[in-house]
LOKOLPA-612234 format. One line per field, with one value per atom (N, C-alpha, C): atom name; z, y, x. Coordinates in steps of 0.001 Angstrom, whole numbers. Atoms other than C-alpha are relative to their C-alpha. Example, Ala and Ser with C-alpha at 12.3 -4.5 7.8 and 13.67 -1.06 7.14 Angstrom:
<rs>
gulum	N / CA / C / N / CA / C .
c3	0 / 7800 / 0 / -60 / 7140 / 730 .
c2	-1190 / -4500 / 1200 / -1190 / -1060 / 1090 .
c1	890 / 12300 / 900 / -820 / 13670 / -770 .
</rs>
This chain:
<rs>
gulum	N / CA / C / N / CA / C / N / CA / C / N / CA / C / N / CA / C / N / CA / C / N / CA / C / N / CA / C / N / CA / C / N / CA / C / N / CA / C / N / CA / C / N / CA / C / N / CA / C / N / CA / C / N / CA / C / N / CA / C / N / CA / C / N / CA / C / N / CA / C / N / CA / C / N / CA / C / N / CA / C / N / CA / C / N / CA / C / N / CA / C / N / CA / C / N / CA / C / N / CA / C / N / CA / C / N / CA / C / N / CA / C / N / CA / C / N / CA / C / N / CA / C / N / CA / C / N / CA / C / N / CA / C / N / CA / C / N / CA / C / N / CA / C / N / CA / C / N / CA / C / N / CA / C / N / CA / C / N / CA / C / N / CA / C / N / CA / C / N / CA / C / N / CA / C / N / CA / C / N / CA / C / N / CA / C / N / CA / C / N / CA / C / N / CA / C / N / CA / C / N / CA / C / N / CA / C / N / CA / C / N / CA / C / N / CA / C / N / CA / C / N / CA / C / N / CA / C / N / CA / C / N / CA / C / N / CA / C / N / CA / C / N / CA / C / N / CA / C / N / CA / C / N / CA / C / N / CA / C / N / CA / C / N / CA / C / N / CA / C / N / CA / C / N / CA / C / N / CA / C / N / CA / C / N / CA / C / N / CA / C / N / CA / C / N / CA / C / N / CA / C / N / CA / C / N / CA / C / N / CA / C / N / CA / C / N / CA / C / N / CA / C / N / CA / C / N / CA / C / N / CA / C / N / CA / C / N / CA / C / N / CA / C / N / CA / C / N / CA / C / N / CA / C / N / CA / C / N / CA / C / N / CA / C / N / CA / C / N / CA / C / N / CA / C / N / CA / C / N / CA / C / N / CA / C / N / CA / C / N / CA / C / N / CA / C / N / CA / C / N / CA / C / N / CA / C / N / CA / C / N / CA / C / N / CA / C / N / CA / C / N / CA / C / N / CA / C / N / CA / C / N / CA / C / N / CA / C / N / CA / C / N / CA / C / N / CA / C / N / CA / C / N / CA / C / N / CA / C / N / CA / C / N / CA / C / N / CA / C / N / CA / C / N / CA / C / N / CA / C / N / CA / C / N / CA / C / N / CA / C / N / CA / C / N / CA / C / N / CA / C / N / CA / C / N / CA / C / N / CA / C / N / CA / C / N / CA / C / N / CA / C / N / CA / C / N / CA / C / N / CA / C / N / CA / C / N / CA / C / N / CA / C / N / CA / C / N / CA / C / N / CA / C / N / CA / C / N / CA / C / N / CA / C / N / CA / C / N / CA / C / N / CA / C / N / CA / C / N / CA / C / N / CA / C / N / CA / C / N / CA / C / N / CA / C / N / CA / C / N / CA / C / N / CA / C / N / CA / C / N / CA / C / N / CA / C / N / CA / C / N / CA / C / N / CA / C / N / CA / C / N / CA / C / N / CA / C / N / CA / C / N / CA / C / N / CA / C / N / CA / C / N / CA / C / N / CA / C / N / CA / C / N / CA / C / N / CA / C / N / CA / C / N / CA / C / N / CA / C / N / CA / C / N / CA / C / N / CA / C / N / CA / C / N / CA / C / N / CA / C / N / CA / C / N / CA / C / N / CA / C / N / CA / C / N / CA / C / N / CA / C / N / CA / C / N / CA / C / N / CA / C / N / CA / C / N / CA / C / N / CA / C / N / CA / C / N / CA / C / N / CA / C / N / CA / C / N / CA / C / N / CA / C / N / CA / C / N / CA / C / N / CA / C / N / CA / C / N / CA / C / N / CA / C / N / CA / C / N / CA / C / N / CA / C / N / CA / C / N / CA / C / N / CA / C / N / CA / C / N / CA / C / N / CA / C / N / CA / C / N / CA / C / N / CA / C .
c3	-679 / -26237 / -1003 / 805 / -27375 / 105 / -252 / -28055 / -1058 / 495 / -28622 / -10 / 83 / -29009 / -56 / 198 / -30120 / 542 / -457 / -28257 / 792 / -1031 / -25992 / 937 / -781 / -22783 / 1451 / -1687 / -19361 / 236 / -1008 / -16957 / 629 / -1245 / -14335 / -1209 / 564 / -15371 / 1272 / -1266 / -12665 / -142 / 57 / -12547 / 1088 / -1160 / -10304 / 27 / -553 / -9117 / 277 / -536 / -9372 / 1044 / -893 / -6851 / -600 / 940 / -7422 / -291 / 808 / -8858 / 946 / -685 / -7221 / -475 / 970 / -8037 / -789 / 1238 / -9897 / -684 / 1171 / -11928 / -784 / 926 / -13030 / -908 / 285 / -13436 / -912 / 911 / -15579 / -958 / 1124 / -17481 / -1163 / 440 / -18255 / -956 / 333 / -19340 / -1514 / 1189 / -21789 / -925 / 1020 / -23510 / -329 / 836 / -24296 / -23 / 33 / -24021 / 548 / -245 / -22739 / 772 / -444 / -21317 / 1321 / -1569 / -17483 / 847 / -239 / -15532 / 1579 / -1514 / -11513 / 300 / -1068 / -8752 / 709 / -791 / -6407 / 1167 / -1794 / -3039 / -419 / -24 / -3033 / 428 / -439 / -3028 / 430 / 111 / -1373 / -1034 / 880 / -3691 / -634 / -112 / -2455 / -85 / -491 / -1902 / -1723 / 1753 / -5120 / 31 / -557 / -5455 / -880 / 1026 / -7047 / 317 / 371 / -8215 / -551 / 1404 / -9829 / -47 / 774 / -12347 / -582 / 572 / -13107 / -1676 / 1168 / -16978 / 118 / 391 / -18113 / 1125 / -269 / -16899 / 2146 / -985 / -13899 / 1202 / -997 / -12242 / 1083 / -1431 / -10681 / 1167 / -946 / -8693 / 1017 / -705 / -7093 / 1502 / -1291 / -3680 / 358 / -592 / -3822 / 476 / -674 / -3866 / 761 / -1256 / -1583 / 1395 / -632 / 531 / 591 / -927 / 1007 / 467 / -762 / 2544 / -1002 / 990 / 1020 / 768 / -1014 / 2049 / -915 / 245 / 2234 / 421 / -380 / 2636 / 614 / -181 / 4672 / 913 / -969 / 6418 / 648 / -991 / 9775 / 341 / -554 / 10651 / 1260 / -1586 / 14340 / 476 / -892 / 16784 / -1117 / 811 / 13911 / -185 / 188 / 14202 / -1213 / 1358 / 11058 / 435 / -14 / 10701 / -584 / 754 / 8036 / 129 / -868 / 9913 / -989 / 684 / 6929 / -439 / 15 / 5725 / -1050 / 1040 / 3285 / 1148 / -525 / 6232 / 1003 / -676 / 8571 / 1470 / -1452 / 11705 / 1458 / -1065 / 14742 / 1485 / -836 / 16680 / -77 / 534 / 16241 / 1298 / -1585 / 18953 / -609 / -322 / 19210 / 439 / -808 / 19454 / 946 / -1100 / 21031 / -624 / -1 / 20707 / 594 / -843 / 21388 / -77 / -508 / 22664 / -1119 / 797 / 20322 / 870 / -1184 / 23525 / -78 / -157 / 23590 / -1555 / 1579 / 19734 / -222 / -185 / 19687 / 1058 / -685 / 22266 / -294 / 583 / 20851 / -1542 / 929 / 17471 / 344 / -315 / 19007 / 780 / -594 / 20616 / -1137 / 1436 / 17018 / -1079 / 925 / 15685 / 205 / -423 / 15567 / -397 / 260 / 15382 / 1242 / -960 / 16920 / -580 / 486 / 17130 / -684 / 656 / 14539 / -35 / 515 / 14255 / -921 / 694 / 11256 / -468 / -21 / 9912 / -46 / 486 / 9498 / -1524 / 1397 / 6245 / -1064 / 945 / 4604 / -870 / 179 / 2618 / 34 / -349 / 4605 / 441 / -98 / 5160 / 1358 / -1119 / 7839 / -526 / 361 / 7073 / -1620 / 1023 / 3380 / -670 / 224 / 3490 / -111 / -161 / 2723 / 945 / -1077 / 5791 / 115 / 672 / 4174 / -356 / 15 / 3189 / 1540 / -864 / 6494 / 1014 / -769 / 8001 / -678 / 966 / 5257 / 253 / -606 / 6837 / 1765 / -1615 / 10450 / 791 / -819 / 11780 / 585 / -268 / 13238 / 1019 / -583 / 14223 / 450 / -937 / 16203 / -946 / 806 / 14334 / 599 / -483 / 15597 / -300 / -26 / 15860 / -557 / 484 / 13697 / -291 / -739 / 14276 / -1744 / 1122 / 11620 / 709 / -185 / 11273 / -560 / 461 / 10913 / 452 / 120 / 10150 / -235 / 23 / 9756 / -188 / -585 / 11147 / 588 / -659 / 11174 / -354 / 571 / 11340 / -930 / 1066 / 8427 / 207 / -222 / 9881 / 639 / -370 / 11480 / 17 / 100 / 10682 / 454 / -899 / 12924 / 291 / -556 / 13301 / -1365 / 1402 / 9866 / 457 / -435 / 10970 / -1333 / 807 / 7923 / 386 / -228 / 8193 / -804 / 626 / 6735 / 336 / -380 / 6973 / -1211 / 879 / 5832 / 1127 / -351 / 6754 / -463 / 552 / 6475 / -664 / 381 / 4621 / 811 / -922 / 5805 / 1617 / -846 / 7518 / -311 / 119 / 7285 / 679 / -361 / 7423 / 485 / -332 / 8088 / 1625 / -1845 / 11628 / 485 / -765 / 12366 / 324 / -232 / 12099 / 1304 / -1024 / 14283 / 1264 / -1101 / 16654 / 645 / -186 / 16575 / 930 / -798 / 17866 / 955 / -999 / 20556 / 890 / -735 / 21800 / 408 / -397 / 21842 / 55 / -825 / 23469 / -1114 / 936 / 20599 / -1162 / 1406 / 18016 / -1651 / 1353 / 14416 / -1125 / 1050 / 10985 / -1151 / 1099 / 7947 / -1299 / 1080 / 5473 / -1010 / 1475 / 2275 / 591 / 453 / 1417 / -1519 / 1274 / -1354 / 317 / 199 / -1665 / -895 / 535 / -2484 / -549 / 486 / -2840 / 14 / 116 / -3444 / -51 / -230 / -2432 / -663 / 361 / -4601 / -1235 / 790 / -6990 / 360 / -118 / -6756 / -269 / 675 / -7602 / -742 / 594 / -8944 / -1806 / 1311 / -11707 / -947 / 355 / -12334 / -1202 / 1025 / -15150 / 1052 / -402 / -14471 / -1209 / 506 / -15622 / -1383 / 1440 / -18544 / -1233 / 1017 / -19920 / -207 / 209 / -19679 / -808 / 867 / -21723 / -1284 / 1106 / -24460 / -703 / 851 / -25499 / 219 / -35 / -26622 / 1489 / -1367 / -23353 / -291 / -77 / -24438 / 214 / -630 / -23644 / 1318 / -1847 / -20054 / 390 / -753 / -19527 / 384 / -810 / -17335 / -94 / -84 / -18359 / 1356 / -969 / -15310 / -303 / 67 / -14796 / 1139 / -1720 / -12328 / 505 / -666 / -9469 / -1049 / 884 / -11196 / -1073 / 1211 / -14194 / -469 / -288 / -12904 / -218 .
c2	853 / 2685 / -434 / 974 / 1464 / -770 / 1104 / -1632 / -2 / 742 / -2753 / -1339 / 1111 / -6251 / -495 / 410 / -6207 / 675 / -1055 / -3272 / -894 / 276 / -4662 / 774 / -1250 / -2225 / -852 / 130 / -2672 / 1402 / -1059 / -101 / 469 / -475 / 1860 / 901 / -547 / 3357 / 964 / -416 / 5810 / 343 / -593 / 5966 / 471 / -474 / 8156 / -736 / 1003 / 5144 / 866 / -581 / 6109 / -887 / 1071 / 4888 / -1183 / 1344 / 1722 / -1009 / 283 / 74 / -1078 / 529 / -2922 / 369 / -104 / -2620 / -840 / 1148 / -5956 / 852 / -152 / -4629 / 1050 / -1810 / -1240 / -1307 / 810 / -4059 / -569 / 818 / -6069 / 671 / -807 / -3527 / 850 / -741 / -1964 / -2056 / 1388 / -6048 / 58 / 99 / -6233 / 1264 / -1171 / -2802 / 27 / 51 / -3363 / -1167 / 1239 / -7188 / 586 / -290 / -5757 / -1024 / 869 / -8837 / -145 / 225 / -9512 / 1426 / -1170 / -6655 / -130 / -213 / -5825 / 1179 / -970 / -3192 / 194 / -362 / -1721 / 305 / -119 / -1928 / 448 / -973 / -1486 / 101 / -781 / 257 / -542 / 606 / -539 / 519 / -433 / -357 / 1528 / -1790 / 3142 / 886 / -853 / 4574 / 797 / -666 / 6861 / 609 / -552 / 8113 / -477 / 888 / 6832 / -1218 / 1464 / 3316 / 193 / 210 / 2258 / -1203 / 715 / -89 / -491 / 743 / -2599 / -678 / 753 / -3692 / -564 / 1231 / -6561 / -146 / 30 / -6411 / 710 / -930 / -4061 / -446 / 727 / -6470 / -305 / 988 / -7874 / 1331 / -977 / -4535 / 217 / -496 / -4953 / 141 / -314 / -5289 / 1224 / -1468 / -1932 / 1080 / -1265 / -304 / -903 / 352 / -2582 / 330 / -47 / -2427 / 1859 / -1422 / 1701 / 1257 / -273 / 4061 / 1023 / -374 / 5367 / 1130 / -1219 / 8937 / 196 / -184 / 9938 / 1106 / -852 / 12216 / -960 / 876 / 10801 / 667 / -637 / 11817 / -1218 / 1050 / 10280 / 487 / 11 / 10011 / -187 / 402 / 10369 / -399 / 447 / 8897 / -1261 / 1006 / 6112 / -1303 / 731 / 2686 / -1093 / 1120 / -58 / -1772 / 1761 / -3676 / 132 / -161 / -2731 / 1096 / -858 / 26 / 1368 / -1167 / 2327 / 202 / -477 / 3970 / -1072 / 875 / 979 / -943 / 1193 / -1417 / 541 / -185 / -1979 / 787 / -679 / 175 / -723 / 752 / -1219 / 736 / -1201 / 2048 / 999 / -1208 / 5473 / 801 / -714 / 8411 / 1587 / -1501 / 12403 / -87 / 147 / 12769 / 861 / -900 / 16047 / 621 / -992 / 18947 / -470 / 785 / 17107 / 1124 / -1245 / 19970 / -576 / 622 / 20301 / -541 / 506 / 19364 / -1363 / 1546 / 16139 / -1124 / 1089 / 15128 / 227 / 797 / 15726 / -535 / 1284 / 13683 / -1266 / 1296 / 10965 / 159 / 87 / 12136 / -882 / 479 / 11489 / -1147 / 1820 / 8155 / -1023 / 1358 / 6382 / 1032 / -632 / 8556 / -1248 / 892 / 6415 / -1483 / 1593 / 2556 / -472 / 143 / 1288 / -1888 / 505 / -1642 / -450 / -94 / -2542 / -1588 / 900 / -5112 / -610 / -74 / -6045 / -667 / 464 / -5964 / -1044 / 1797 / -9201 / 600 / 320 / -7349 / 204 / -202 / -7900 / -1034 / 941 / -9864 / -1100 / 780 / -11676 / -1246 / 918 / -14824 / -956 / 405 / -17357 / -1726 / 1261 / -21440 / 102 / -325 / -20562 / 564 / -643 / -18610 / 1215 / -1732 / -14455 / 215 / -459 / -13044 / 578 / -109 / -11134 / -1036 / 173 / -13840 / -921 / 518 / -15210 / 969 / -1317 / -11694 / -96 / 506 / -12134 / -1238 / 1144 / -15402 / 276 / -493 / -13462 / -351 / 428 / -14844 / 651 / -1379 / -13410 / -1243 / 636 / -14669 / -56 / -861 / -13837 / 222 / -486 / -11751 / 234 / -366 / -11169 / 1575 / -1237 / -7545 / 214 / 267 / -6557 / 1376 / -873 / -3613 / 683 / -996 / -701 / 1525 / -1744 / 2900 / 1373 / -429 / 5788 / 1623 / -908 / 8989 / 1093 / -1318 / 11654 / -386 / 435 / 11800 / 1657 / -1125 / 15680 / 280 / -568 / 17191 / 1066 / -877 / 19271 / 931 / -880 / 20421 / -921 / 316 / 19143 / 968 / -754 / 20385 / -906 / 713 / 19090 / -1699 / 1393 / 15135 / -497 / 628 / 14638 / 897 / 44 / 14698 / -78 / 489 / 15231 / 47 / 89 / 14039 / -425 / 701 / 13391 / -564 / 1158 / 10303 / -642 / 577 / 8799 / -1155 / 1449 / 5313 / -1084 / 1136 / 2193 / -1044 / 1117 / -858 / -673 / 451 / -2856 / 267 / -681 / -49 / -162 / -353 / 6 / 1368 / -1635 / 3645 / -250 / -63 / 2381 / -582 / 203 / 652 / 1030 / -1026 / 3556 / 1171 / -766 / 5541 / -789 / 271 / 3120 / 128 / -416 / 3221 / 948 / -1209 / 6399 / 656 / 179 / 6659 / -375 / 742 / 4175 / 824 / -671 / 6165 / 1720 / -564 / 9224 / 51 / 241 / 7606 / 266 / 175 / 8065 / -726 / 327 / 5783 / 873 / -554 / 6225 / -1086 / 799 / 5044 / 946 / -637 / 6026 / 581 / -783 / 8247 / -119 / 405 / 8084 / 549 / 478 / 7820 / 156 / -167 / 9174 / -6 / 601 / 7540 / 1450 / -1528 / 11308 / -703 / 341 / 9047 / -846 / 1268 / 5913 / 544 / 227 / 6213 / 1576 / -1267 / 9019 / 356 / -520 / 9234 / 564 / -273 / 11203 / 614 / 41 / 11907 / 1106 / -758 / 14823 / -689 / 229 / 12935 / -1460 / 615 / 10383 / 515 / -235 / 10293 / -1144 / 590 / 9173 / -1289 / 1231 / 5551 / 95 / -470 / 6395 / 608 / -199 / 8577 / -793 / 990 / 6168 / -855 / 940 / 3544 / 615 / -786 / 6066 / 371 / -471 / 6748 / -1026 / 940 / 4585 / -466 / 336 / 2541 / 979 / -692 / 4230 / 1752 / -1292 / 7687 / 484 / 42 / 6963 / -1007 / 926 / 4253 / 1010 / -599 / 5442 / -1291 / 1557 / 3008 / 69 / 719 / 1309 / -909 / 1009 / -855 / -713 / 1042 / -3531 / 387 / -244 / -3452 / -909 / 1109 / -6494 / 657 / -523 / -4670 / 1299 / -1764 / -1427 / 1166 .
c1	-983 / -10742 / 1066 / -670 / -7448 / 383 / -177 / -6230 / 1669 / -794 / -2696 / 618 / -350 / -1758 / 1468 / -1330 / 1705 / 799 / -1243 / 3515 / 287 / -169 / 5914 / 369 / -543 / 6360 / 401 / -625 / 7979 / 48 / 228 / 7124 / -1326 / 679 / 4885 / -1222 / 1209 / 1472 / -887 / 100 / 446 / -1553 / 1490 / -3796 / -724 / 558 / -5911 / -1488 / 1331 / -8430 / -1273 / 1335 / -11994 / -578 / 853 / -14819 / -747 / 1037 / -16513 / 571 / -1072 / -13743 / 882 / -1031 / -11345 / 1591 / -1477 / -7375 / 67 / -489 / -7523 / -705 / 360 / -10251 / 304 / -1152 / -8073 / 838 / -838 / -5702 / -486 / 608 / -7970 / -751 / 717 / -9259 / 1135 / -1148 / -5796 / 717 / -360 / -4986 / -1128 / 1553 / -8431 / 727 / -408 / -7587 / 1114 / -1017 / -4029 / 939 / -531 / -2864 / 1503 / -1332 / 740 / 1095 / -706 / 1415 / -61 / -121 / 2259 / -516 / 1052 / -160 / -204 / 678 / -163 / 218 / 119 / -123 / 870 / -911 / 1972 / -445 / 687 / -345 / -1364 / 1168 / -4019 / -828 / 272 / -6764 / -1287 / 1676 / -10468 / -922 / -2 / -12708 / -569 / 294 / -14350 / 908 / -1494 / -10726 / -20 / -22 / -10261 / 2106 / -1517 / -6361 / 1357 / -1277 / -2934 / -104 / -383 / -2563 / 955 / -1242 / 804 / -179 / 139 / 163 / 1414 / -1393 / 3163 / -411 / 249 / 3242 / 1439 / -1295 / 5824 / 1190 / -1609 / 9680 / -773 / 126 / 8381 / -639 / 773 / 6021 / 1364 / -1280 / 9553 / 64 / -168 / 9546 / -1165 / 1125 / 6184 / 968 / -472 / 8001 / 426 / -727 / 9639 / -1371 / 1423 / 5935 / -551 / 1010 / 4331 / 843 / -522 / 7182 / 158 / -217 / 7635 / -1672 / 759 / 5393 / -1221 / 985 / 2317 / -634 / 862 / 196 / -1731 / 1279 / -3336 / -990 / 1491 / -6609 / -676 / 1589 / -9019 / -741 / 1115 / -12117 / -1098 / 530 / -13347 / -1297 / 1022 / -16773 / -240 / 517 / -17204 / -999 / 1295 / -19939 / -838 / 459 / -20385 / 1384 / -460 / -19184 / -868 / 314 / -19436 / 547 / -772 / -18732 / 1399 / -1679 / -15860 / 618 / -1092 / -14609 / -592 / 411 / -15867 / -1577 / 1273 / -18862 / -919 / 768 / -19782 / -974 / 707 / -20681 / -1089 / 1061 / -23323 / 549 / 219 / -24214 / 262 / 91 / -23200 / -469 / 464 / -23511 / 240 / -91 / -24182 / -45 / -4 / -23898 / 577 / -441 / -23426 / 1059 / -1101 / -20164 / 676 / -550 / -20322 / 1268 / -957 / -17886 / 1613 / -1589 / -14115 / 1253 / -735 / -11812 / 878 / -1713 / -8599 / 1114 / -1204 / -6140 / -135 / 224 / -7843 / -88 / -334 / -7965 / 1100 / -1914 / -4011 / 269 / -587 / -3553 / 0 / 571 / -5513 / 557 / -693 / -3886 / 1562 / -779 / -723 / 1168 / 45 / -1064 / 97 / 37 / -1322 / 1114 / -1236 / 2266 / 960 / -1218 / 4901 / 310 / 94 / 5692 / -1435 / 1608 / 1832 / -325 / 549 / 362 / -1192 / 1663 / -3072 / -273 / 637 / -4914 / -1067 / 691 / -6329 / -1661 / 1328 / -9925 / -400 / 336 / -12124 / -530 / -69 / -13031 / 1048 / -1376 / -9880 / 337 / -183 / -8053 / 1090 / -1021 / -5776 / -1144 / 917 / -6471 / 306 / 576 / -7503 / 84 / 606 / -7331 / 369 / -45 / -6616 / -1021 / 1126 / -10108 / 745 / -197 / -9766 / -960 / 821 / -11040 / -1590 / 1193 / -13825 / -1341 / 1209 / -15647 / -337 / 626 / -15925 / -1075 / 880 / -16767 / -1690 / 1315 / -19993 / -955 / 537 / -20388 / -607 / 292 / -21093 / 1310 / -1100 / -17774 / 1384 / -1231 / -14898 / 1122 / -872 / -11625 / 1083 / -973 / -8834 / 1099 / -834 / -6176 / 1310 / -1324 / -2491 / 80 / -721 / -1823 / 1124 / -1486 / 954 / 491 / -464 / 3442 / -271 / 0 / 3001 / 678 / -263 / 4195 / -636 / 577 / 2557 / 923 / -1617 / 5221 / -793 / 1129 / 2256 / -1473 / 1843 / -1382 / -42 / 411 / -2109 / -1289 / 1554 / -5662 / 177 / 465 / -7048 / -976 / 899 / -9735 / -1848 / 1009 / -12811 / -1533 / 1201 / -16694 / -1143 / 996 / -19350 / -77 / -710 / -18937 / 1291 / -760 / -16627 / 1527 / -1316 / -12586 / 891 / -1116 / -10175 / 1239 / -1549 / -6426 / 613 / -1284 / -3137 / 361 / -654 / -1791 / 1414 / -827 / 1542 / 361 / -570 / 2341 / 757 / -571 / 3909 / -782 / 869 / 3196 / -1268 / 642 / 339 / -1185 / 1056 / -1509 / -1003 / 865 / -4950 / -1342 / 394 / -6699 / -1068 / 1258 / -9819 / 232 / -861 / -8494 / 249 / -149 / -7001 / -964 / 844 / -10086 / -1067 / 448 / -11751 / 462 / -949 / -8997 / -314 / -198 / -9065 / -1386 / 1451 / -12767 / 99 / 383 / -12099 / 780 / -870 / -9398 / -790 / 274 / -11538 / -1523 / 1396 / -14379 / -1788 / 1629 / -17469 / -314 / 345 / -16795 / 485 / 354 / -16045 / 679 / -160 / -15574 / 655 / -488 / -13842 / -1144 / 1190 / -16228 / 512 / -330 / -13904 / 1597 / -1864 / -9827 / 383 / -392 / -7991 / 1755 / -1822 / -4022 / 114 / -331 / -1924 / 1249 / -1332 / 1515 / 43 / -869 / 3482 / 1503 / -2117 / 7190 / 440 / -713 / 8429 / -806 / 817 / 5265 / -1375 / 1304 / 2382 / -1411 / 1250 / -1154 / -212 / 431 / -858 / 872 / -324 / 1036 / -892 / 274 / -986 / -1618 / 1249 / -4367 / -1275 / 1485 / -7975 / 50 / 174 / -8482 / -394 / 869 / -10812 / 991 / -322 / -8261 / 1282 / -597 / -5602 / -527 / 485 / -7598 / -646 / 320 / -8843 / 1454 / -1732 / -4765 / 680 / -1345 / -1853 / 241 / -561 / -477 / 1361 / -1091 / 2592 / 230 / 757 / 1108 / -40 / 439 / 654 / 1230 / -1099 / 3707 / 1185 / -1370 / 7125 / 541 / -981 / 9890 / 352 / -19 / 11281 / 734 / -635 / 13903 / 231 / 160 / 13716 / 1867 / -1508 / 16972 / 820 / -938 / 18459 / 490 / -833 / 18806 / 646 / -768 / 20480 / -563 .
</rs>
């Protein structure tokens, strides 16, 4: 591991998030190994999701809005005839079912009911919050509590390929989507249930995963190895 103390850097750090892992703690681990000063994210990731993170150091943090704000793409694979508490394959069983052979006519239709500007409503395991509680831990608490639906976009949702109940798709969306909703959705809409099996983020705005490094080797080399200067709008 290295450690620098005194470099000063402003700019973007692009890491391909392993599993296991929260975004703070990329964040806090990329903070511990090179003190660089002021240290966030640009939208993220659950902590099963594996995929691009952009990592804001110093000057650059002022730009988080531009990546939370534009549209982000993904891999993901839906588990049919399985519903969860947290919509994905981490939580509990709520109900399971054969989902049966679903004609292709009828999964683009139901593909094509959630294209467009849609409305979602978000999970109870999240972390928006409720009372100044994060939703999550009330979901943990058994509770659940009415959420406002709030308008998102979703600008590509094509299938990849489906092999006996497991559904992969491309997804590119807007801010504030959540993939795992839409996989439930997506179930309810074609009548058997389902849940999200795993999620790997391919882009952020105009960066993407194939340019980014694996965490590990990011923290084994110079920060300046792995940094992309960046200059906030303000400063042209």
């Amino acid at each position: 591991m290295t450690e620098n103390s005194d470099e000063k850097t402003d700019g973007i750090v692009l890491v391909d998030k392993p599993p296991g892992i929260t975004s703070f703690g990329v964040v806090a681990r990329i903070r511990r190994c090179f003190r660089p000063g002021k240290v966030g994210h640009g939208g993220t990731l659950d902590p099963e999701a594996t995929g691009l993170l952009v990592i804001l150091v110093g000057k650059a943090c002022r730009s988080a809005g531009q990546f939370l704000q534009g549209d982000k793409s993904y891999l993901a694979a839906v588990r049919l005839g399985r519903e969860t508490d947290t919509q994905d394959s981490t939580g509990r069983t709520l109900s399971e079912r054969d989902p049966g052979e679903i004609p292709p006519e009828r999964l683009a239709r139901a593909l094509e009911a959630f294209r467009g500007e849609i409305l979602q409503t978000p999970p109870m395991f999240s972390a928006l919050k409720h009372r100044g509680r994060a939703l999550y831990h009330l979901a943990r608490e058994g509770k659940e509590v009415p959420r406002e639906p709030r308008r998102v976009r979703i600008t590509e949702l094509e299938e990849l390929g489906c092999s006996g109940d497991l559904l992969r798709l491309a997804v590119t969306c807007s801010k504030g989507t959540y993939i795992r909703t839409l996989a439930h959705d997506l179930g309810r809409e074609l009548g058997c249930g389902a849940c999200l099996e795993w999620l790997r983020r391919t882009a952020v705005g105009p960066w993407r995963v194939e340019q980014a490094r694996p965490l590990e080797e990011v923290l084994s080399r110079p920060l300046a190895d792995s940094l992309i200067p960046w200059k906030t709008q303000a400063e042209g």
